[in-house]
BAFIVO-21770 format. One record per residue (C-alpha): residue in one letter; x, y, z. Coordinates in nm, 4 decimals. Layout:
A_X_Y_Z
...
This chain:
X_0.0000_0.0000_0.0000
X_0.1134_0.3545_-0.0697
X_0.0086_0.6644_0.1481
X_0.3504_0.7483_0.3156
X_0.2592_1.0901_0.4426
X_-0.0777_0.9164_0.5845
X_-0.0457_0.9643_0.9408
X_-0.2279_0.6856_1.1548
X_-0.4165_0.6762_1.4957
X_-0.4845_0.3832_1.6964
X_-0.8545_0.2877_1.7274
X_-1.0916_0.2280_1.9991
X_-0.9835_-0.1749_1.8824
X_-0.5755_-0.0574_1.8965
X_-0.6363_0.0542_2.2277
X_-0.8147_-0.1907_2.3671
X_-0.5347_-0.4417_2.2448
X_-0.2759_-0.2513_2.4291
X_-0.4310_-0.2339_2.7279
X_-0.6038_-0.5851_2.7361
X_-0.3574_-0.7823_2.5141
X_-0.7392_-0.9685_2.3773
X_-0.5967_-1.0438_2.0188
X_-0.2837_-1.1539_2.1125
X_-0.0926_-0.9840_1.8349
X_0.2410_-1.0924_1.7961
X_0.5159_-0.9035_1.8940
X_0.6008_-0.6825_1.6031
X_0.2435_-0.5594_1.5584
X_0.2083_-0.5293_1.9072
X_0.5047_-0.3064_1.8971
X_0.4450_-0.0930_1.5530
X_0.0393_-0.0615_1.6784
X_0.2397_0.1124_2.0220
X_0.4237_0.3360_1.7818
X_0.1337_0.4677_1.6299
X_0.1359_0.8426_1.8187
X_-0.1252_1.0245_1.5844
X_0.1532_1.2396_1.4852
X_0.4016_1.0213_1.2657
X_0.3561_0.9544_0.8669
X_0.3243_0.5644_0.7207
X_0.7338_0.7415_0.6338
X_0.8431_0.8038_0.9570
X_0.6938_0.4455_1.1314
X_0.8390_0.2669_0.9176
X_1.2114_0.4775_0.9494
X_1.1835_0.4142_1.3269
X_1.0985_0.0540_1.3083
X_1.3134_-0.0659_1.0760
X_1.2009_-0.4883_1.0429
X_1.1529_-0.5424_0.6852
X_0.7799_-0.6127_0.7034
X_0.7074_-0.3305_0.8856
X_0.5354_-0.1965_0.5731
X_0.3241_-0.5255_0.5994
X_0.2534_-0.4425_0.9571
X_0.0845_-0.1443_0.9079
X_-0.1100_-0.2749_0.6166
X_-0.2390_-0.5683_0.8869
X_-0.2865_-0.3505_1.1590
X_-0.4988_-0.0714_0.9134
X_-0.6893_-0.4095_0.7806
X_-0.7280_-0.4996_1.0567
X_-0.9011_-0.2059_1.2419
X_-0.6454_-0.1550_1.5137
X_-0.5282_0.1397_1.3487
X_-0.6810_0.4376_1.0939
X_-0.5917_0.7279_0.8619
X_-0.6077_1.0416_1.0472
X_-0.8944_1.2689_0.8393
X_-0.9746_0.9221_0.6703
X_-1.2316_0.6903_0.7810
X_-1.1891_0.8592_1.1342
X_-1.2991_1.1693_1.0045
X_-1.5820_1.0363_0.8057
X_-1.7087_0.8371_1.1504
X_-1.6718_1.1673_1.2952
X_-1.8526_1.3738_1.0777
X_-2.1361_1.0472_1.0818
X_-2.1105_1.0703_1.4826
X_-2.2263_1.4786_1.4489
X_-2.5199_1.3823_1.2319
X_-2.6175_1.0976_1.4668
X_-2.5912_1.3815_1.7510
X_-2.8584_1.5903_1.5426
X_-3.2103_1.6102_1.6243
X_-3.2603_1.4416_1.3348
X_-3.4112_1.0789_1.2660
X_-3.0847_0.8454_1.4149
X_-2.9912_0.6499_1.0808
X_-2.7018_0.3754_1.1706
X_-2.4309_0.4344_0.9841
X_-2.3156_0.1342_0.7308
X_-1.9704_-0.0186_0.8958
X_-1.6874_0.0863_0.6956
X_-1.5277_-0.1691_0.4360
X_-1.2156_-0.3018_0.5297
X_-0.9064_-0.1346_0.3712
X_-0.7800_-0.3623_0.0523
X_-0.4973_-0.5668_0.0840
X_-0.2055_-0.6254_-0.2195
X_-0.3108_-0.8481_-0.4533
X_0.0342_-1.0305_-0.5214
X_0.2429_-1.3316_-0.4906
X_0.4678_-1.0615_-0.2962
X_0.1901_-0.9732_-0.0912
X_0.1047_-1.2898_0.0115
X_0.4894_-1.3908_0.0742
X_0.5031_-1.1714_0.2911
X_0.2263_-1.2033_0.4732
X_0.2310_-1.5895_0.5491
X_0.6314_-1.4977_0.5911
X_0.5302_-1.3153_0.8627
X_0.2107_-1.4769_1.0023
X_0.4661_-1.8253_1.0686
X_0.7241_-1.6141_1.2342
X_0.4334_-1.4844_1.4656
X_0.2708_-1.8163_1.4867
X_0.5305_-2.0528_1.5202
X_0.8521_-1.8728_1.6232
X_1.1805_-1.9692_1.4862
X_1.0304_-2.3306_1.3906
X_0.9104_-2.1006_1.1184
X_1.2393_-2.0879_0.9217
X_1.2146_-2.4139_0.7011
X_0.8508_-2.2832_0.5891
X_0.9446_-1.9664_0.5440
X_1.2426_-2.0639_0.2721
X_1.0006_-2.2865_0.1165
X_0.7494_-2.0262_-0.0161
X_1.0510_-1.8267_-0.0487
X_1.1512_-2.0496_-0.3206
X_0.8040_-2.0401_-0.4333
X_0.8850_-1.8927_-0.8533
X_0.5010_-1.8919_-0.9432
X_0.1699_-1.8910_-0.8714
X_0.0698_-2.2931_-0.8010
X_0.3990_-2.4055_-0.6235
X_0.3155_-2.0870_-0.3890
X_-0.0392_-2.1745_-0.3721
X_0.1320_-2.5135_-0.2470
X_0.3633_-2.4133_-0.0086
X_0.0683_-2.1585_0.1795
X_-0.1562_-2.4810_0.1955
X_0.1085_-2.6966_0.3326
X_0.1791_-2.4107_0.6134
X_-0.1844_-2.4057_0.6826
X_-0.1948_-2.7601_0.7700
X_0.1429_-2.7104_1.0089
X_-0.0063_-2.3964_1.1727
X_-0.3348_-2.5989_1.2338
X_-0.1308_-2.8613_1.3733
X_0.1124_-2.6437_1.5965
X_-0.0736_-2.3075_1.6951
X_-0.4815_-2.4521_1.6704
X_-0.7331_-2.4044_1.4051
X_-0.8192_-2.0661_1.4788
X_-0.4584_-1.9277_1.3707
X_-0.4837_-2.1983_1.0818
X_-0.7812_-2.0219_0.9355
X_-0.6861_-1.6311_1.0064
X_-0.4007_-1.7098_0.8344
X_-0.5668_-1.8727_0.5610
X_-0.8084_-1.5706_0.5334
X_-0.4894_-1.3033_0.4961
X_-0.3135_-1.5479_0.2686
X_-0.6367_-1.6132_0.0197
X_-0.7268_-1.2263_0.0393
X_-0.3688_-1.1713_-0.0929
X_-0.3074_-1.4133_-0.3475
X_-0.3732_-1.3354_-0.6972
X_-0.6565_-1.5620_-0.8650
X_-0.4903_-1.8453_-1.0884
């Protein structure tokens, strides 16, 4: 995603996550979504924390509602909060749609790179070189699949399938 002079804000979810630790993001987000200070571009976030999916990071955390554009969607729930205020007839606003991800192989390298480091630790680094190897599009679809069935196996079903949902999202359709 582009947008480096976007400057992000931790939502009501963001803080919550901080304080309660309910998602149990993984280390890296955990630490990026603490960065976030309202004041600092996409630019300067990613200067500071200098992990080579930090880029990726934001994208998850700004999918992933933990996180929003200042004068974005925050100022369009803002400006839908005033008219809910008004002595008018209350209409519920429609949720917002999630941001979209990069459709790429990159993308979604990256993403299940970094999903198995978060998931499974260092065990990670054998899966992680295979989809790095990955040249096209079916021997990565291959190597995700296969790291879905080790996550399942290792970290639970729940992790299996989030990760399956921000690898599919990601990977371009054969």
């Amino acid at each position: 995603m582009s947008g480096g002079n976007n400057i992000y804000r931790k939502t009501e979810k963001g803080r919550t996550e901080i304080a309660t630790r309910a998602n149990k993001l993984g280390l890296r987000e955990r630490t990026m979504l603490i960065m976030v200070d309202d004041k600092s571009t996409r630019a300067e976030l990613i200067a500071r924390n200098t992990h080579p999916t930090s880029d990726g990071i934001l994208n998850d955390l700004l999918a992933g509602g933990y996180i929003e554009v200042v004068g974005g969607a925050a100022a369009a729930a803002a400006g839908a909060a005033a008219v809910a205020e008004a002595p008018a007839i209350a209409e519920t606003p429609p949720a917002p749609a999630a941001p979209p991800v990069e459709v790429s192989m990159q993308s979604a390298s990256r993403f299940a790179c970094r999903a198995l480091v978060t998931y499974l630790g260092p065990s990670a680094d054998d899966l992680t070189a295979m989809i790095e190897k990955a040249g096209d599009l079916p021997s990565l679809t291959a190597a995700v699949e296969k790291c879905r069935d080790v996550i399942q196996a290792m970290a639970g079903k729940r992790k299996a399938d989030e990760y399956w949902a921000g690898v599919s999202a990601r990977l371009p359709k054969a």
